[in-house]
N, C-alpha and C positions, 0 to 999 in steps of 0.2 A: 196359476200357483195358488195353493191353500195354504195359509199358515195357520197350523194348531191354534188353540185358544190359548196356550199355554207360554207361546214363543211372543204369537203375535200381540198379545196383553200384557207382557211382563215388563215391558218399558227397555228390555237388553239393548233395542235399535237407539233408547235416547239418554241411556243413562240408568243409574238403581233405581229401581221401584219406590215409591211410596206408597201406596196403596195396594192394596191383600186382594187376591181373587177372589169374584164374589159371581157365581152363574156361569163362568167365562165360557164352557161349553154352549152355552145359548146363545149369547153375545159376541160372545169373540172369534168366531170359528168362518171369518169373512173373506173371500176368494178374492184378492188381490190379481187385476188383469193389466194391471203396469207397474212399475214402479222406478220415479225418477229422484234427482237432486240427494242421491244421496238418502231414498228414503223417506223425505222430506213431502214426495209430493207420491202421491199414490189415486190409480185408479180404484174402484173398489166393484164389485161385482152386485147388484140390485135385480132382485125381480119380484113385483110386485105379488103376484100370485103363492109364491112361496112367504115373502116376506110382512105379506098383511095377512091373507083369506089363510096359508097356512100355519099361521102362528097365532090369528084371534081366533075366539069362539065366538065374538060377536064383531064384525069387521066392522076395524077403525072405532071400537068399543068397550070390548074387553079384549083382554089376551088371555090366554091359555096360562092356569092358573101356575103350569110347572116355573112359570117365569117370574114372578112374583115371590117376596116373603114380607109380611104385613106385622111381623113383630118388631118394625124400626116405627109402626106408628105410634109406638106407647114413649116415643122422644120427641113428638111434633105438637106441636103449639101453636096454636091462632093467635099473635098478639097485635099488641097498636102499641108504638114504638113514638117516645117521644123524640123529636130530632131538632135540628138548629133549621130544620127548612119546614117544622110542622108535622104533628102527626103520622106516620107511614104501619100501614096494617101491612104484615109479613107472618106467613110460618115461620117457625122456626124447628128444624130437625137438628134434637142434640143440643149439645149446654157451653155455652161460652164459658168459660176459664182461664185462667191463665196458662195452662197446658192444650187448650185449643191448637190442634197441628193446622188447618186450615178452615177459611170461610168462602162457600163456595156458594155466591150466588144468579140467579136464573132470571133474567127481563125478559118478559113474555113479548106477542106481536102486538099489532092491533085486534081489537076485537076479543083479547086474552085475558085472564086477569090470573090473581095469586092460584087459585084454584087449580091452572093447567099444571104447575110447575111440581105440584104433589099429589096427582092423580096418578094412584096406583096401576090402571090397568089401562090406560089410553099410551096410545105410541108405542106399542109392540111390549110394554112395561118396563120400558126405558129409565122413565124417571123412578121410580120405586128403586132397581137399579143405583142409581145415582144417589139417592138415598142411604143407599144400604153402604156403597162404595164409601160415601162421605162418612159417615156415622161411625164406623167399622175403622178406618184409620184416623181416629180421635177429631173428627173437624167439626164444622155445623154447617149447614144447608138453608140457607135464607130465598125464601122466594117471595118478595111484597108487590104490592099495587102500587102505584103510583099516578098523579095525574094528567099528563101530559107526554109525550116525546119530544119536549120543549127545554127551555132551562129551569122550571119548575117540579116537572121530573125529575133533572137531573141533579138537583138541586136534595131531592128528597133520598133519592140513592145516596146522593153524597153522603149528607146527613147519616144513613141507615149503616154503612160503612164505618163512620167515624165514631158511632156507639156500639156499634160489635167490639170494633179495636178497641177501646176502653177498657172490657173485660175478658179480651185477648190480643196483648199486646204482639204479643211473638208470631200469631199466627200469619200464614200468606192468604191474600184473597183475591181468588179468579171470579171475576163475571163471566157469565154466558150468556149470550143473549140471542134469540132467536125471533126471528127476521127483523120486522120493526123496531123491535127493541134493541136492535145492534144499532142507531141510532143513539140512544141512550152510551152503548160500550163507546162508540167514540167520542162524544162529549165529557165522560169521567173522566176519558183518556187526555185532557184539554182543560181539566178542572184544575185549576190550581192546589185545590187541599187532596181530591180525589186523586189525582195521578199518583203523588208520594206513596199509595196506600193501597194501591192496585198491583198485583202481581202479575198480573198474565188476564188475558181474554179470550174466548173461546166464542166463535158468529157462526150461528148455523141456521143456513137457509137463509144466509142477512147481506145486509149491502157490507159496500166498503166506504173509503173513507183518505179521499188523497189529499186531506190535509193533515194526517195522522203524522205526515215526516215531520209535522213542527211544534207535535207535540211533546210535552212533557214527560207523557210515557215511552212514547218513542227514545227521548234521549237516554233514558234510564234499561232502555232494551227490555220492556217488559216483553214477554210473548205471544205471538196470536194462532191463536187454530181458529182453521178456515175448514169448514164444512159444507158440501154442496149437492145438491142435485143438479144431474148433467139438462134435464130438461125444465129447470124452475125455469115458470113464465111473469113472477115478480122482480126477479133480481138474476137477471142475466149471469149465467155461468161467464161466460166468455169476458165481463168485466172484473168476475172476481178472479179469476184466472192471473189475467194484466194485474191486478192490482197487489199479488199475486207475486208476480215477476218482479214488480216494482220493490217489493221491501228488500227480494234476493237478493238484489242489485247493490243495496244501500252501500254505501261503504264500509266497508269492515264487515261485511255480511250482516245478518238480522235474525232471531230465530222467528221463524214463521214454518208451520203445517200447511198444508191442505190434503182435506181429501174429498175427492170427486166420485161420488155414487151415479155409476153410470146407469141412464135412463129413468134416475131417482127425478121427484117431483118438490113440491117446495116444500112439505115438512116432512121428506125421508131425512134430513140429517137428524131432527129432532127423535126420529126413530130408530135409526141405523149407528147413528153417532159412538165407539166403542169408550163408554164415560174412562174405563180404567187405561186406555191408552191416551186419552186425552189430557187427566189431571196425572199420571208419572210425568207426561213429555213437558205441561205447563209446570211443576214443581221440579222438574231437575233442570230447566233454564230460568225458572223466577229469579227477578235478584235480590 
């Protein structure tokens, strides 16, 4: 089964849209080879030869420039952000305000730093994408460094969160984090000042997290999208599957995604990932 870019990106499966088309023919137009729970959990169709060698011009490099639009960099900023945990150097794509509709920010893996999260033409032009998506329905896009995957990390995200909000209060804020750095998503998720302040998370190509039922976002039902490659050799599908089942289970049910990029490797989600189904499904169940 194909679903149009238009059906399968409009958010109709989770609710009204917040977020406006932006490429959706490029990105969105993803062969669905299951679909269970209601939708909830979905296989997805990958092949590498189409999806890297025929969409870069320079594999795992550039991408093909039809995918890309580079007039969202005249909103991006290198800064260094003072916070209650120290220093944190962050882009930032687009202007905190008080009309700020969301903040939408990206923890990289190990070996990553702020640089992956705004690089226009690596990952099929994913993140430009996400860029454009965020900026476009009035949010900001924060992607900083940090030092550790530790509580000093998380310590500094914290911090970097709690001065966004400052000067957008009203806004919702989803983390994504992508592999290692979903490490990081679950410890906000455990932070006392961060949980209140977190709307939804999105882990792609990342561990999980089975003490996540005792956290504090957990009670508040924030959201999680679950993003995978069916053959990652870092973070076993098969546990994030279970882990997975586990939230279904919860009582009272739980909102949780997944979706499984069959044959995908460990950073197809950061490639594959559909940003405009992902931020409608986390903004029409944030609470």
């Amino acid at each position: 089964m194909v679903l149009a870019a238009g059906l399968f990106a409009s958010g109709m499966a989770y609710g009204q849209p917040s977020v406006s088309p932006f490429k959706d023919d490029l990105f969105s137009a993803q062969t669905v080879l299951k679909s269970a729970d209601s939708g909830n959990y979905l296989i997805l169709d990958y092949d590498e030869m189409r999806d890297i060698n025929g969409r870069d011009t320079i594999v795992e490099k550039r991408v093909q420039d039809k995918y890309v639009s580079l007039k969202v960099r005249a909103q991006q900023k290198d800064l260094t952000v003072q916070t209650a945990a120290g220093m944190v150097k962050t882009y930032q794509i687009g202007k905190l305000t008080p009309q700020t509709s969301m903040i939408v920010l990206y923890l990289h893996g190990k070996g990553g730093s702020r640089h992956q999260g705004v690089n226009d033409f690596t990952f099929g032009g994913n993140f430009n994408r996400l860029k454009n998506l965020v900026t476009q329905a009035g949010g900001v896009y924060l992607v900083p460094d940090f030092s550790d995957f530790a509580d000093k990390g998380t310590a500094e995200i914290a911090g970097l969160i709690a001065v966004a909000k400052q000067s957008a209060p009203k806004a919702k804020v989803f983390v994504t984090c992508g592999s290692a750095g979903g490490v990081l998503c679950w410890q906000l998720a455990s932070d006392a000042n961060a949980s209140t302040q977190i709307n939804g998370l999105a882990l792609l190509g990342s561990l999980w997290d089975d003490e996540f039922r005792k956290s504090a976002a957990f009670k508040r039902k924030i959201p999680v999208f679950l993003s995978h490659g069916s053959r990652d050799p870092v973070f076993a599908i098969d546990s994030q599957e279970a882990f997975y089942r586990s939230l279904r289970k919860a009582k009272g049910g739980y909102p949780v995604v997944m979706h499984r990029y069959e044959t995908g490797n460990h950073g197809t989600p950061i490639r594959m990932t559909d940003w405009r189904v992902a931020l409608n499904w986390l903004a029409s169940k944030a609470p």
